[in-house]
DRENMITI-150389 format. One record per residue (C-alpha): residue in three letters; x, y, z. Coordinates in steps of 0.02 Angstrom, whole numbers, plus 32768, in hexadecimal, padded with zeros to 4 digits. Last residue first. Layout:
<pt selum="ALA" u="X" v="Y" w="Z"/>
...
//
This chain:
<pt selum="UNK" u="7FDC" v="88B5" w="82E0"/>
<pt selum="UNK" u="8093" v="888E" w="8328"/>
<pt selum="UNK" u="8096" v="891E" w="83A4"/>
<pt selum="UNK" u="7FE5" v="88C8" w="83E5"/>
<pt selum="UNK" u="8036" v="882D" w="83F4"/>
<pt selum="UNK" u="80D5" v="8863" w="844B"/>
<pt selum="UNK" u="8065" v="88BC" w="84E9"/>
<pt selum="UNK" u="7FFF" v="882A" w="84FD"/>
<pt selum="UNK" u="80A9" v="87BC" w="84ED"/>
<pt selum="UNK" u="80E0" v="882A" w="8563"/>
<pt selum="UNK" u="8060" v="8840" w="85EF"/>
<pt selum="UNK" u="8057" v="8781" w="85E3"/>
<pt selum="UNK" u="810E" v="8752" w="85F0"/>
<pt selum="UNK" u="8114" v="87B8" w="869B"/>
<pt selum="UNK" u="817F" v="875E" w="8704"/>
<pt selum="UNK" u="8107" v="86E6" w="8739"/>
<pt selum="UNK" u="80D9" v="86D2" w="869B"/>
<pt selum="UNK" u="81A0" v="86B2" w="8676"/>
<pt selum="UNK" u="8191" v="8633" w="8704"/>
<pt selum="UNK" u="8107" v="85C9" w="86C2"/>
<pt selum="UNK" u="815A" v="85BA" w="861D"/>
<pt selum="UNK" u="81EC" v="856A" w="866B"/>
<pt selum="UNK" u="816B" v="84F1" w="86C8"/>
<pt selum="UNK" u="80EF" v="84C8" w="862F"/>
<pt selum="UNK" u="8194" v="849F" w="85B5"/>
<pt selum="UNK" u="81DC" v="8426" w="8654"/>
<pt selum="UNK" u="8147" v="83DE" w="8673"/>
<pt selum="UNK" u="8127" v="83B2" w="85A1"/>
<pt selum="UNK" u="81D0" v="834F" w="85BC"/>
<pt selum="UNK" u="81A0" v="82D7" w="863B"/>
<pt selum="UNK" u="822B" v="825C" w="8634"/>
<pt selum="UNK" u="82C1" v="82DA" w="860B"/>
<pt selum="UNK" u="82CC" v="8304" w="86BD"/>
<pt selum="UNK" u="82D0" v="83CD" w="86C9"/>
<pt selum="UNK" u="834F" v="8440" w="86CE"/>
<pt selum="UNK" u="8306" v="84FC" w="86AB"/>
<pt selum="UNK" u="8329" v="85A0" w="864C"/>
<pt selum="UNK" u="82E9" v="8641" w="8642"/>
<pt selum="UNK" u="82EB" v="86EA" w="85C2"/>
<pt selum="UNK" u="8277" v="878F" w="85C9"/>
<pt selum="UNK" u="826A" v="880D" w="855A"/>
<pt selum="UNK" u="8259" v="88CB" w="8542"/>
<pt selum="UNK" u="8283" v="893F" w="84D2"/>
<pt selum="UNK" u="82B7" v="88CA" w="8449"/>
<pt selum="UNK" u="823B" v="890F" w="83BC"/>
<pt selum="UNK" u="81EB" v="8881" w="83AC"/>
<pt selum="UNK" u="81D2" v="8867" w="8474"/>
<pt selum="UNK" u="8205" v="87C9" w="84B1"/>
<pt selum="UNK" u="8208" v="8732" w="84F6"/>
<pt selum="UNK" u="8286" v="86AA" w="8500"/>
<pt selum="UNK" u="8280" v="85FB" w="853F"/>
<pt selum="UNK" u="8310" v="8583" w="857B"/>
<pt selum="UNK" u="82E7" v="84C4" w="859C"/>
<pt selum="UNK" u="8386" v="845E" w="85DF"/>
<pt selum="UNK" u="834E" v="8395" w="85E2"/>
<pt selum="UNK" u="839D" v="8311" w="8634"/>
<pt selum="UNK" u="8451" v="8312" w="8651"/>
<pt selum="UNK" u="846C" v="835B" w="8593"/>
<pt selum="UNK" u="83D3" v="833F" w="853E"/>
<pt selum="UNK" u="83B5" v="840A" w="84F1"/>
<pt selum="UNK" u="8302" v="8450" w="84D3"/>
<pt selum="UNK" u="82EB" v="8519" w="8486"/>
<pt selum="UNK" u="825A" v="8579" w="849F"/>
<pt selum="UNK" u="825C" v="860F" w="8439"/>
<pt selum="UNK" u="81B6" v="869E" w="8428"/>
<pt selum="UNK" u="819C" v="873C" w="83F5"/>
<pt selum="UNK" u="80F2" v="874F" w="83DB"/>
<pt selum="UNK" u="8092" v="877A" w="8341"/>
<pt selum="UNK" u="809D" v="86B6" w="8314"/>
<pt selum="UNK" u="802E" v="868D" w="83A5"/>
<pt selum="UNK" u="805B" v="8676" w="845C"/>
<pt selum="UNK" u="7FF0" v="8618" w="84E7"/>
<pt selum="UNK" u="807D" v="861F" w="856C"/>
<pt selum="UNK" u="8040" v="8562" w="8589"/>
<pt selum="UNK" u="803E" v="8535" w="84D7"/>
<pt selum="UNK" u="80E9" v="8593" w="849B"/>
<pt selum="UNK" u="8142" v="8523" w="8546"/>
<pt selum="UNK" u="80E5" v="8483" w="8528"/>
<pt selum="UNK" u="8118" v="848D" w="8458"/>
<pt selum="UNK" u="81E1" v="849D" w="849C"/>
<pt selum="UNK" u="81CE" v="8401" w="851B"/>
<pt selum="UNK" u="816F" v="83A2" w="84A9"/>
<pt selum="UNK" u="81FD" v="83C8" w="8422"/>
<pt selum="UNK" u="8291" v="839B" w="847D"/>
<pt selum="UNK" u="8236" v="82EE" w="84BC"/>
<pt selum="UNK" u="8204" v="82D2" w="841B"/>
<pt selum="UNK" u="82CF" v="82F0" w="83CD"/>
<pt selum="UNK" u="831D" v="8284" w="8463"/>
<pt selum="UNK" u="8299" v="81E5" w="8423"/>
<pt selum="UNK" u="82B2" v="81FA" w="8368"/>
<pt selum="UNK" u="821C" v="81CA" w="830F"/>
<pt selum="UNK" u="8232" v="8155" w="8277"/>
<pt selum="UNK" u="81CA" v="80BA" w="82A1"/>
<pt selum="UNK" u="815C" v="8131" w="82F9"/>
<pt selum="UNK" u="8122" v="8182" w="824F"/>
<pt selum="UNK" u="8100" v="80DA" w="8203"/>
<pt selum="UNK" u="80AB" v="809C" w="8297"/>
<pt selum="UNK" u="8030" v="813D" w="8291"/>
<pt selum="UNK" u="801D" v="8104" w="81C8"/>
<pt selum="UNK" u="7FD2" v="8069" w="81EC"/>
<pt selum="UNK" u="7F6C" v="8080" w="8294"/>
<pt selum="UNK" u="7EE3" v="8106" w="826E"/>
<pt selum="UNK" u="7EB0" v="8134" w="8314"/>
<pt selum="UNK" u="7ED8" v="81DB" w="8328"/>
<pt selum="UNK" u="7EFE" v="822F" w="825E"/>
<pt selum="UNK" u="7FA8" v="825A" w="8235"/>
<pt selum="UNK" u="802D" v="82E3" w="8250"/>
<pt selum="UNK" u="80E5" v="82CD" w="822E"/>
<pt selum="UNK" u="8155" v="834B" w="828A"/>
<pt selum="UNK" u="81E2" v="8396" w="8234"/>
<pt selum="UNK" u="8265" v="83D8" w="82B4"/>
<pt selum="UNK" u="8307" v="8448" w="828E"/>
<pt selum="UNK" u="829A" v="84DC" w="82FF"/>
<pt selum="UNK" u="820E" v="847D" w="835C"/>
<pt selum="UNK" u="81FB" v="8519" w="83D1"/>
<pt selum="UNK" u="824C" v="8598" w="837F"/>
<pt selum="UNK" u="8307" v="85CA" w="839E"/>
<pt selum="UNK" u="8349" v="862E" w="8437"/>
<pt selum="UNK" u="83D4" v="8699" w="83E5"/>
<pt selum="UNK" u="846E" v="86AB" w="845F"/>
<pt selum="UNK" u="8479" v="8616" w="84C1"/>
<pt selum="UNK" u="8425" v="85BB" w="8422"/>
<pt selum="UNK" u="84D8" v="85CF" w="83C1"/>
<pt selum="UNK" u="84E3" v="8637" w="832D"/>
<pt selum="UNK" u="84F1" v="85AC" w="8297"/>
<pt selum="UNK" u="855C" v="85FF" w="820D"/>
<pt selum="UNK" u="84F8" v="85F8" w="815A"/>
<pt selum="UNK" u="8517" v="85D6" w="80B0"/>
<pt selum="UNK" u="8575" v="852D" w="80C9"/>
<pt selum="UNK" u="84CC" v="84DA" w="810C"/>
<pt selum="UNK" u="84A3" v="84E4" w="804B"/>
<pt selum="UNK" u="845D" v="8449" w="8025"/>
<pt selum="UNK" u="83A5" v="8464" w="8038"/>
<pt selum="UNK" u="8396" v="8410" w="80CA"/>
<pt selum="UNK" u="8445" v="844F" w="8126"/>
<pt selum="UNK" u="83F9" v="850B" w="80F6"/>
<pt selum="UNK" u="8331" v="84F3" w="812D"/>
<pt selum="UNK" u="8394" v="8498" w="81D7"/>
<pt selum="UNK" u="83FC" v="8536" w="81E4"/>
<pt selum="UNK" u="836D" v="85A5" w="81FC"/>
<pt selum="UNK" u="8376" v="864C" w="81AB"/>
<pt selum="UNK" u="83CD" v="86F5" w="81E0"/>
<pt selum="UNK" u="83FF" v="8763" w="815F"/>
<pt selum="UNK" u="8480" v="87F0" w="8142"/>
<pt selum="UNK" u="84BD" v="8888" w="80F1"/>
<pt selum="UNK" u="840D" v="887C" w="808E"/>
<pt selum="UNK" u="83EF" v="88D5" w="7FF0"/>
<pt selum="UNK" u="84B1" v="88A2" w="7F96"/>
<pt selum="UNK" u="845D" v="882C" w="7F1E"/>
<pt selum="UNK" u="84A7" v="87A0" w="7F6C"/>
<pt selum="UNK" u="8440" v="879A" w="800A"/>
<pt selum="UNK" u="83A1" v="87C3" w="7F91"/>
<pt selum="UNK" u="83D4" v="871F" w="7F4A"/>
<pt selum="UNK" u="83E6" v="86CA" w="7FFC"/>
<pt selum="UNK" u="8341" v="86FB" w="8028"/>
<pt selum="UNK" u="82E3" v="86C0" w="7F7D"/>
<pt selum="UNK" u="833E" v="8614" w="7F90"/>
<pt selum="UNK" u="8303" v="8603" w="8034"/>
<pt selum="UNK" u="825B" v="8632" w="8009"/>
<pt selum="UNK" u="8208" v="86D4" w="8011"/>
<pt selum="UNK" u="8213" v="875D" w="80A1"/>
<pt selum="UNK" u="8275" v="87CB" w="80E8"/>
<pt selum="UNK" u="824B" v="886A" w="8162"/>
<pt selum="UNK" u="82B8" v="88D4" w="819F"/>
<pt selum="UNK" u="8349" v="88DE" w="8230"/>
<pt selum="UNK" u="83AC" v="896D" w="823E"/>
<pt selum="UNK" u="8431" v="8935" w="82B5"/>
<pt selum="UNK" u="8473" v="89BB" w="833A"/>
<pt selum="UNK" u="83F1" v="8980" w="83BB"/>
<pt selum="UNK" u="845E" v="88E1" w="83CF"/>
<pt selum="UNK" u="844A" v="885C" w="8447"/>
<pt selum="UNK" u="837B" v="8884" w="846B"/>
<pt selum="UNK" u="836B" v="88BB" w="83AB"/>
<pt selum="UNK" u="839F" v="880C" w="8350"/>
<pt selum="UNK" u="833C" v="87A0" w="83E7"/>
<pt selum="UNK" u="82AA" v="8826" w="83AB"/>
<pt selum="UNK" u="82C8" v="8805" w="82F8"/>
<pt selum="UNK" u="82DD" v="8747" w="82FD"/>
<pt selum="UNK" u="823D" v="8721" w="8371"/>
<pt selum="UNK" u="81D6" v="8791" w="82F1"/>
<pt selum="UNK" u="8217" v="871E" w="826F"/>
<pt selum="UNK" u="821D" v="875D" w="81B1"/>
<pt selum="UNK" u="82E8" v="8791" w="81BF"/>
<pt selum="UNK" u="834D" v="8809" w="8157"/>
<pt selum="UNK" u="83EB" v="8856" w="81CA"/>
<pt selum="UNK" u="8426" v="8915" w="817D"/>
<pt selum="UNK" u="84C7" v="8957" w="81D8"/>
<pt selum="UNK" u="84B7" v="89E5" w="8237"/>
<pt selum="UNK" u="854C" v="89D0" w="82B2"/>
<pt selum="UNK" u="85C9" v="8935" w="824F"/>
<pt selum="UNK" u="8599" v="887C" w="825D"/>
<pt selum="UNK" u="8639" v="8827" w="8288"/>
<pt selum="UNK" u="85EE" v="8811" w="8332"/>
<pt selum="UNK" u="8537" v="87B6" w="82F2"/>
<pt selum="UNK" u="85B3" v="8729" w="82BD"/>
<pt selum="UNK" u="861D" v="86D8" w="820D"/>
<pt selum="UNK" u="85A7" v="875C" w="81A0"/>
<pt selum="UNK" u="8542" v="8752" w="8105"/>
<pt selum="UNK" u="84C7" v="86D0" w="813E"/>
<pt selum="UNK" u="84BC" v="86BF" w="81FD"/>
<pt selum="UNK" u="8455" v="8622" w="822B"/>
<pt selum="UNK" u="83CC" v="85EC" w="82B4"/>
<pt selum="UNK" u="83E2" v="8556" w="8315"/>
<pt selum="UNK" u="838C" v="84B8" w="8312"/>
<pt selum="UNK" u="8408" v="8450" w="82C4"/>
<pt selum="UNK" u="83AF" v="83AE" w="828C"/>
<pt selum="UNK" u="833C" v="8349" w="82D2"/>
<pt selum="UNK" u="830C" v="8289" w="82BF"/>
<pt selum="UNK" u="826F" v="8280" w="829C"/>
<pt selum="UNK" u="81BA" v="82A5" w="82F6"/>
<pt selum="UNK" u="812C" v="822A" w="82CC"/>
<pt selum="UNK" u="8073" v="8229" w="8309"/>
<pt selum="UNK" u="8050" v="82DE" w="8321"/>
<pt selum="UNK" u="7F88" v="82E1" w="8342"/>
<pt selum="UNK" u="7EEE" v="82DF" w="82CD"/>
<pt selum="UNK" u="7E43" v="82C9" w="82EC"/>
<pt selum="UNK" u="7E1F" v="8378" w="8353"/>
<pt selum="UNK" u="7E83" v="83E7" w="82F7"/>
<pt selum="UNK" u="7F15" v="8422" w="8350"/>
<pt selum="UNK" u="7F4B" v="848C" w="83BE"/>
<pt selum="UNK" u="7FF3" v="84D1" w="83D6"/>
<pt selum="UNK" u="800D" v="8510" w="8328"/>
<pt selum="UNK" u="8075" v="84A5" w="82B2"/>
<pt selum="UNK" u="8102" v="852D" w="825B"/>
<pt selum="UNK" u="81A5" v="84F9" w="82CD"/>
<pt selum="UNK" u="8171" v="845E" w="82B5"/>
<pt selum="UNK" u="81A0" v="8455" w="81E6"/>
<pt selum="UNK" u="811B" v="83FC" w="81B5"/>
<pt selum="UNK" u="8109" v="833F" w="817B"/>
<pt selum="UNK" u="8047" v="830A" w="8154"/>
<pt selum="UNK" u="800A" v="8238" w="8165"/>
<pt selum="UNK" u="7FA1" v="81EC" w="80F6"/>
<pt selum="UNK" u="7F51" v="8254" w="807B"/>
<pt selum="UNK" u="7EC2" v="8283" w="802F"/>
<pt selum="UNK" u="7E4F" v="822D" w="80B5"/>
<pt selum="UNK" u="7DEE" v="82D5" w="80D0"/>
<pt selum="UNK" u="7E40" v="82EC" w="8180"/>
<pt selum="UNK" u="7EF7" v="82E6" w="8130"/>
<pt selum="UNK" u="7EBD" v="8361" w="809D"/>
<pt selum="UNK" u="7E63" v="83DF" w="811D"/>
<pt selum="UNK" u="7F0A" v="83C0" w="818A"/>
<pt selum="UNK" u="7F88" v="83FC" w="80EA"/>
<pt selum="UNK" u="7F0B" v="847F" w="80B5"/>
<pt selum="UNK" u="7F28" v="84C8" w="8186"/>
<pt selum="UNK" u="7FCD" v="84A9" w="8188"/>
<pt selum="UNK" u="8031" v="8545" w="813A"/>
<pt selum="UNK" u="7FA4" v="85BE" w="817C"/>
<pt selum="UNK" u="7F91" v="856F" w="8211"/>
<pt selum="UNK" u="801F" v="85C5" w="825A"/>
<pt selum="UNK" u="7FCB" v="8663" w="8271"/>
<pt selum="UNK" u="7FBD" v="870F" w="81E5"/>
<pt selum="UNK" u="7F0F" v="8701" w="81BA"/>
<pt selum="UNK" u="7ED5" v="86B9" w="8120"/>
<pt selum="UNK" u="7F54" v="86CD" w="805E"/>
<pt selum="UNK" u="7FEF" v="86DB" w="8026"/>
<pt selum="UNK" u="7FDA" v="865C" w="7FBB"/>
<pt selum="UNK" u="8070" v="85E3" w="8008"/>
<pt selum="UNK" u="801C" v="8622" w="80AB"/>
<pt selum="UNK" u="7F7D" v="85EB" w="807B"/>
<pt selum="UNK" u="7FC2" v="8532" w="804A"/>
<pt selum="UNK" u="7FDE" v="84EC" w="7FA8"/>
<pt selum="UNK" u="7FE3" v="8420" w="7FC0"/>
<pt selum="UNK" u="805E" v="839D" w="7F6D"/>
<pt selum="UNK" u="8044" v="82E8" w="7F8C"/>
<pt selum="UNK" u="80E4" v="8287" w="7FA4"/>
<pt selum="UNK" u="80CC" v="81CB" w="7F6E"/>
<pt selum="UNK" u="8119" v="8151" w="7FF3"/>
<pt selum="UNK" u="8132" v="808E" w="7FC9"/>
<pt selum="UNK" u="8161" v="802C" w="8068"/>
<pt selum="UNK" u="81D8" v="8059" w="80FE"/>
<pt selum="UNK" u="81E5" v="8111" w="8120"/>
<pt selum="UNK" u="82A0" v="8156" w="811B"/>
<pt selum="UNK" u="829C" v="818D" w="8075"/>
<pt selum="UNK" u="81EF" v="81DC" w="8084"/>
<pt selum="UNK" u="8235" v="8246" w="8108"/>
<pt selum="UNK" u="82B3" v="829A" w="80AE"/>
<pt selum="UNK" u="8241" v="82A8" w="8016"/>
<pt selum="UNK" u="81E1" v="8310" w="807D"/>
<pt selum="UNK" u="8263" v="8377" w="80C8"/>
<pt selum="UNK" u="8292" v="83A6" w="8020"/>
<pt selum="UNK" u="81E9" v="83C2" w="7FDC"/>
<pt selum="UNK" u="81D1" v="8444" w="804F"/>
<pt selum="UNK" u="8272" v="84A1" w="804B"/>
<pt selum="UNK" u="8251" v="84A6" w="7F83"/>
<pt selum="UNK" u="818F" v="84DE" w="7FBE"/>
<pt selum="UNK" u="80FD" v="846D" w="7F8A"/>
<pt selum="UNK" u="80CD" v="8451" w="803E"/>
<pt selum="UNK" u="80AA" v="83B4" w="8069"/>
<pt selum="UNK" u="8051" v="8303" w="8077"/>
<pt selum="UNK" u="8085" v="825F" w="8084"/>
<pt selum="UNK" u="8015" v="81DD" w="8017"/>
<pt selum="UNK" u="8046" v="8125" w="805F"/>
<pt selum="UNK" u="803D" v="80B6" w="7FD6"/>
<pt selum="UNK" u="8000" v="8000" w="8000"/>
//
């Protein structure tokens, strides 16, 4: 039997697709789907590059979907659930057109979509001018090239995937907090439908869903949205280390914890951190960051 996977039709897309089709037992057949955010099109959430994608999977259309986790809102549709999570690659974020932030000169002109990016970018240095990028990675790098951009900051998984991990220097998560699920891909399925939920967890990486549980506990407990500035970043080193940032866009104010937790109970540990930056005032400023963002 074929198992239909479901994607994006994006370069970066169909990359990480076809990764995970080669590592899926059986025949796989990719299934390309045009999202609203591929349009340009619906409200500016994470939904919009999943929602077509989970309308397909609850239709029958497909058999399993692959996302990039970073872009899978919190909740999801009732019938469907994360069934498969892969082994992850470098979840940090990447500096194109420089070796580090340092060698970045006063004034210098940093392209960057993420909202989490640009107020990280502004809270260590309020000399940067940092604007607005978007397109794909291909698009990005071009305008790189082009001379309009003195630098960009993109994810270094999107650059190993797509070949090109030698464009970009990883910064290291100590000093950019990356997205929840950053370097993940999270396959989604339909409860109770055994074959292709086996599939999935025949190729889920243990350390990489307990990273990612941990990360997607912390964004659902602070109840954030893509017009906050949000990282929550997962490391297995004597249990689990779970740092969370947020912010401000404009880098005026943010707030940044840590904690050590047992690695067993992973969405704890992403409720607790969280937990403390409310009590620190995460609230008032994700309020305060969403309605500078609208």
């Amino acid at each position: 039997m074929t198992l239909r996977l479901g994607t994006r039709g994006s370069a970066l897309a169909l990359a990480q697709a076809r990764w995970v089709a080669e590592r899926l037992d059986g025949e796989v057949e990719l299934v390309s789907i045009t999202t609203s955010g591929d349009r340009g099109l619906g409200p500016s959430d994470k939904s919009r590059f999943t929602k077509e994608i989970e309308h397909a999977l609850l239709r029958g259309e497909i058999d399993l979907a692959v996302h990039s986790a970073k872009d899978v809102p919190g909740n999801l549709p009732d019938g469907l659930a994360i069934v498969g999570v892969p082994e992850r690659v470098d979840a940090r974020d990447a500096l194109c057109g420089a070796g580090s932030l340092d060698e970045l000169p006063a004034g210098a002109t940093v392209g960057t979509s993420s909202l989490r990016r640009r107020a990280q970018l502004a809270a260590l240095r309020p000399d940067l001018v940092v604007c607005e990028l978007r397109g794909n990675v291909d698009t990005r790098l071009g305008r790189l090239a082009e001379g309009a951009y003195d630098a960009l900051v993109l994810a270094q998984a999107g650059l190993e995937r797509l070949g090109r991990a030698g464009d970009g220097t990883p910064i290291p998560s100590s000093t950019l907090v990356p997205a929840a699920g950053q370097g993940c891909l999270a396959l989604e399925g339909r409860d109770g439908e055994s074959g292709a939920s086996e599939a999935a967890a025949a190729i889920t990486d243990r350390d990489a869903l307990t990273r990612l549980t941990a990360e997607r506990a912390v964004v659902a407990a602070l109840d954030a949205t893509c017009h906050t500035p949000v990282g929550a970043h997962g490391e297995l080193v004597d249990g689990l280390r779970l740092t969370a940032f947020v912010g401000m866009p404009d880098g005026s104010h943010w707030l940044r914890d840590w904690i050590g937790a047992p690695a067993a109970d992973p969405a704890a540990a992403g409720r607790a951190v969280a937990q403390r930056l409310l009590s620190a005032g995460a609230a008032e400023l994700l309020a305060a960051a969403e309605a500078q963002a609208a």
